[in-house]
C-alpha positions, 0 to 999 in steps of 0.5 A: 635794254628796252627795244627802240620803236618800230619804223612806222612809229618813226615814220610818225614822228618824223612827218610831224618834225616835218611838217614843222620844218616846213613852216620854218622853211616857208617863214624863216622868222619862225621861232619854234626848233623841234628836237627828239627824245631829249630828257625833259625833267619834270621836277613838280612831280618827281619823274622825268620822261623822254618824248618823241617831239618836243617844239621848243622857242629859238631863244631856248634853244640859244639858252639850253645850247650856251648853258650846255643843259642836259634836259629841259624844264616843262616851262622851256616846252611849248609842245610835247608829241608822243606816239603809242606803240602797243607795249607802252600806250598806257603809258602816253595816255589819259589815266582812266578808272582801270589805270587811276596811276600817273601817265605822260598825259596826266605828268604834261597836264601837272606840269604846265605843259600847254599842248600835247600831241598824242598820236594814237595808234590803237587800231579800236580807235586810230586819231590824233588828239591835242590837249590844251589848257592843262590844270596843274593842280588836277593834273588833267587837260581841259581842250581836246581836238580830236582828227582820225587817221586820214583827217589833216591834224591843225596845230593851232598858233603859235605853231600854224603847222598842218599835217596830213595824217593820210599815210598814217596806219594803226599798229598790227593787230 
């Protein structure tokens, strides 16, 4: 068995389903539900992952609960969010020339996924990016917002949400 995440990785995770709490308290009309480590089955592609976040629609969550879905399908999710730890940060990231294999990064982009947090917590380079517009057929995201640690993250709609990333801290060297 592997071994869980660290408690600040959780901390992360948990401001980020906060903030979006928030929006839903302040707007009850909000249609987005957040939900953690759920499969999502990423059929294009023959793999399947299990993200920190998901921002799934009110509606979806009424289909998947009455249909008693085991996992989620890319075109249910409006936002996947992923946090780096140090064994498997490779993993959340950009595949680059000395990693050309497959990654989270390039399986969202590849399967349509429209918005991709990833909180990165490598202490060379501590941000949080967003990737918008994937193109299925590269496999690659062709937007990127980028914020440091300490910048407050803006999702855009149809989420609205901020997140201070203030309390924020790269994993130990």
């Amino acid at each position: 068995m592997s071994p869980g995440p660290t408690l600040e990785h959780n901390l992360i995770v948990g401001a980020i389903q906060n903030r979006l709490t928030e929006a839903r308290v302040v707007n009850p009309e909000f249609p987005r539900r957040r939900v953690q480590t759920t499969d999502l089955n990423l059929v294009r592609i023959s793999d399947g992952y299990v993200p920190d976040l998901l921002v799934i629609t009110n509606d979806v969550a009424a289909e998947v609960r009455q249909s008693r879905a085991r996992h989620l399908l890319p075109d249910q999710v409006g936002l996947v969010a992923e946090v780096t730890s140090r064994s498997n940060a490779s993993n959340d990231r950009e595949p680059g020339h000395l990693r050309p294999v497959s990654t989270k990064w390039s399986g969202y982009a590849s399967t349509g996924i429209a918005h991709y947090l990833l909180i990165e917590r490598d202490p060379r380079a501590p941000q949080s990016v967003l990737y918008t517009e994937p193109d299925p057929e590269t496999g690659r995201y062709q937007t990127m917002t980028a914020w440091k640690f300490g910048e407050t993250i803006q999702l855009p709609e149809p989420f609205g949400a901020e997140i201070p990333t203030d309390e924020w801290e790269p994993w130990e060297i």
